[in-house]
Structure formats: C-alpha cells, structure tokens
N, C-alpha and C positions, 0 to 999 in steps of 0.2 A: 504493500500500500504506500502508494507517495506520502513523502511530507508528514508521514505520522506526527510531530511536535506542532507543527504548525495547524493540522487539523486538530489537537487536541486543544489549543489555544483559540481558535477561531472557534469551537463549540463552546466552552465555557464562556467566551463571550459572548453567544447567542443566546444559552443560558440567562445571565446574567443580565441582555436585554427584558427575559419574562419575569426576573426576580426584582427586577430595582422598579419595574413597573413601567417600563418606558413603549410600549408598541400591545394595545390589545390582540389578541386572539395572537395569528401569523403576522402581523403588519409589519414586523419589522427586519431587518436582516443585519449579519456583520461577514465581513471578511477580510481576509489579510493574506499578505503576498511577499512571495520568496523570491527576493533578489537575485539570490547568489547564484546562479547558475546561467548557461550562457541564456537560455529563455527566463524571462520571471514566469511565475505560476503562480493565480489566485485560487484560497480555498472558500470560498463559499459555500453559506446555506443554499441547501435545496427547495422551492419553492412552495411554498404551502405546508409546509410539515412543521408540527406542532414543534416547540422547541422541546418538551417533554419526553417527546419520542426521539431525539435526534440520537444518532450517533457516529463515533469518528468517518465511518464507510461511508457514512449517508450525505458526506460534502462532496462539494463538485470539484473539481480542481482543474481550472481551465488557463488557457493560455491569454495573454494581454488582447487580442483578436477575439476572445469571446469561444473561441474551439473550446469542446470536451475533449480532455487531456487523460481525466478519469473517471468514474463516477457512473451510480446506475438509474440515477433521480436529474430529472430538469434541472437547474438552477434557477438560482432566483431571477424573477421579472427584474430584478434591477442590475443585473449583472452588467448589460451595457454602460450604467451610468458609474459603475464601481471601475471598471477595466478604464473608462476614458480619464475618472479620476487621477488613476495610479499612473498612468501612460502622461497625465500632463503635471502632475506633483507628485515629483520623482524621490519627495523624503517622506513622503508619509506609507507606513505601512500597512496598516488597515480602516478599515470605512465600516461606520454604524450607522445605517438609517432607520430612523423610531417615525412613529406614530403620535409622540410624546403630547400629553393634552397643550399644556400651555404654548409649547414653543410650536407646534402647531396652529395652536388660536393665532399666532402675531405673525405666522406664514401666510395663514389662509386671511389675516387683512391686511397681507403685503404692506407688513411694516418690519422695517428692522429692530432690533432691540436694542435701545441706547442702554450707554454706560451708566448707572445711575447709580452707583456705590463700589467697594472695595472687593465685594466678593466676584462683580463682575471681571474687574480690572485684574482680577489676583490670574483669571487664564484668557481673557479675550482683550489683545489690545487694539480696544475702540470697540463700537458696536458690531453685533455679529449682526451680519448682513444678511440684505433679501435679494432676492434674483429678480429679474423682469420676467412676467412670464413672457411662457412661450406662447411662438406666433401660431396660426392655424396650420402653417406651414410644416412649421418645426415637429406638431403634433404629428401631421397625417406621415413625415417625411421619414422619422424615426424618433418615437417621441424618447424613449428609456437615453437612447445615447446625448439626444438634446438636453436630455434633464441636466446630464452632466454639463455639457458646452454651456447651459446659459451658467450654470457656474461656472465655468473658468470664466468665463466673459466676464462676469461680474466682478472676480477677481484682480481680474487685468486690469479692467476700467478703472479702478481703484487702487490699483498697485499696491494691494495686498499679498501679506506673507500669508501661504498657509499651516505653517507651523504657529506664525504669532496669532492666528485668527483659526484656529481649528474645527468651525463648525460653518455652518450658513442655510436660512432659512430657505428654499424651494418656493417661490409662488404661488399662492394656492392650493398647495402642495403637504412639505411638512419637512422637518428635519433632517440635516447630512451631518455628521461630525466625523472625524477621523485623526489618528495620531500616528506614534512614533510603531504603535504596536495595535492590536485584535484589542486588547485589553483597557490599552492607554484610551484607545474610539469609544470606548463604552466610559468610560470616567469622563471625558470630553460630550456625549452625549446625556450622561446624568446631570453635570454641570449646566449644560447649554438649561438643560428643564427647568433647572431650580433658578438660573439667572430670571429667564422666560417668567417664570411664576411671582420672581420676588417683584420684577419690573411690572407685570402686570398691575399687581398690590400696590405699590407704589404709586403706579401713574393713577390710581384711583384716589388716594389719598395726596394726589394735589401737588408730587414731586415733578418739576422741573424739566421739560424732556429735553434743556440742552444738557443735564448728566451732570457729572460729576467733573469738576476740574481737570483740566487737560492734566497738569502737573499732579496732580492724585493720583489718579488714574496710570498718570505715566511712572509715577515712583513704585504703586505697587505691582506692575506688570514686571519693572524691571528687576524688583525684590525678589521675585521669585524665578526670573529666565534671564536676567541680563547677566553679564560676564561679568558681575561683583555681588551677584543675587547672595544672602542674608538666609532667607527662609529652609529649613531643613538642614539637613547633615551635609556633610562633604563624600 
C-alpha cells in the first residue's frame, strides 16, 4: 500500500474534521501530499464515506493531474480544487475543507473576516479572505478546479502569502484552510471557525469593522511566526 504514514495522517485528520465538529454528515474532506518523490502524490478522502467508516485503504492516492495512482473508492468531489491548490502553493502540505457553520455564514454573505482582536492576528495576518464568485462560465466550464483558480486569483490580487494567511473563504460556498501538514489544515481550519464565530459576536455587539490596529495585529502575528517570535519553546 502507498504512502502508509501519510495515509494514516490524512485519516486522523479527517477524523478529526467529525470530532472538533467542523463539516456535518460527509461535507467535508482533508488531504495531504508527498513531495518527495520525483511525482508528488495526494492522499485523499474518498467521496461520501462516513469518516467513521474510513480506513487507511479506503484513501485515494492520486497524482497532481487528478489520475488514480491507487485506491478502490472515487475521491472526493473536491479533488480538483485540492490538486490545483498544491500545484500552485508549492509549501503547503495539506488542505481541509469544512462545512464549518460560522465561517460558512460570512462565505455565503461574501464577506471576508476582519481582524478584530489578538486571537485572530495570533495565525491570520490580516483578514482571511473571500473569493469572487464564480462566473456562469467558470461553473459550467469546470467548476471543482475553478473553485481553486478563483482562489489563487484572489490571492495574487492581493499578494498574499499563503502560509501567513492559511485559510480563505469560497463565495457562496464555504471554507478552504491548509498548512505545513494533514494535521496543521485541521488546526488552521478549527481556528478559521472560532475566529469566524468570535467576529460574528462581535460585529453584533457594535465592534468596529476596520479591526484591530495594524500595529497589534502586526506584533502578535509576528510573536508567534516572525524570525524573533516569543510565543512557545525553541
């Protein structure tokens, strides 16, 4: 069996998408991808299967093109948008997409979520961003791979890192995050929700939506990721 490690890594955090509560029923998927070989290879869930039933066999392990490499199960509907991720942000190793209630509610009113305190700035620096949806075009044309392209787009346009901005709202849509690892995408995607929920709360009780202090904002982002970061062990 390919990639055994890496498929055990990519299952526990598919798991752990239905434990922390981020994607009802199926809705959500993670995957992650091995470099090191002269092909990368993604391992993903398989489409529609409970995460309860899953196991290491039951991921797909397909090439950066979308081919089955391994696997006796479909992959997920979102495989196109995870392959074009990896293919154009070439440091991130795996991708979580939730269903997740809040940070869904501010995709589907295509808003992004400002900065409006410490917890946000502690892993997104600056608001985590919404896409444009897509055109009628982009839908009938291929819509799972456009999903991805209007995010790089949005990213470009903005000349965002996506390491320092780990996550991004979908249009209408609903949540993408992803990290260094299968594992790191699921912490980056629990984050994104709880930022999501606390901004909600917030913005109802009257906070501010130009956020929180550039300078704030920018000290605790760099407390914890800049090259004299403070925060944790060495």
């Amino acid at each position: 069996m390919l990639l055994e490690s890496l498929r055990e890594q990519v299952l526990e955090a598919n798991r752990e998408i239905a434990r922390r509560g981020l994607a009802p029923h199926t809705f959500g998927n993670a995957s992650g991808i091995d470099r090191s070989g002269a092909r990368p290879l993604v391992v993903i869930k398989p489409s529609g299967v409970d995460y309860a039933a899953l196991a290491p066999a039951d991921l797909v392990v397909t090439d950066l093109d979308g081919t089955i490499v391994e696997g006796r199960l479909r992959p997920s509907s979102d495989l196109d948008t995870h392959t074009l991720l990896y293919r154009e942000f070439p440091a991130i190793g795996g991708i979580v997409h939730t269903h997740s209630e809040f940070a869904t509610s501010w995709a589907q009113a295509c808003r992004p979520i400002p900065c409006l305190g410490t917890t946000h700035a502690d892993y997104f620096h600056g608001p985590v961003p919404v896409t444009d949806p897509l055109t009628a075009e982009e839908v009938s044309e291929a819509y799972v791979r456009n999903t991805g392209a209007v995010i790089v787009r949005r990213f470009r346009a903005g000349k965002l890192d996506p390491i320092a901005v780990p996550g991004v709202l979908v249009a209408g849509h609903a949540p993408f995050a992803w990290g260094k690892s299968a594992a790191e995408a699921v912490e980056h995607a629990d984050v994104l929700e709880y930022v999501a929920r606390l901004a909600f709360r917030s913005m109802l009780l009257g906070a501010p939506e130009a956020g929180l202090p550039a300078y704030v904002s920018q000290h605790h982002y760099l407390r914890k990721h800049g090259p004299k970061a403070t925060y944790g062990q060495r």
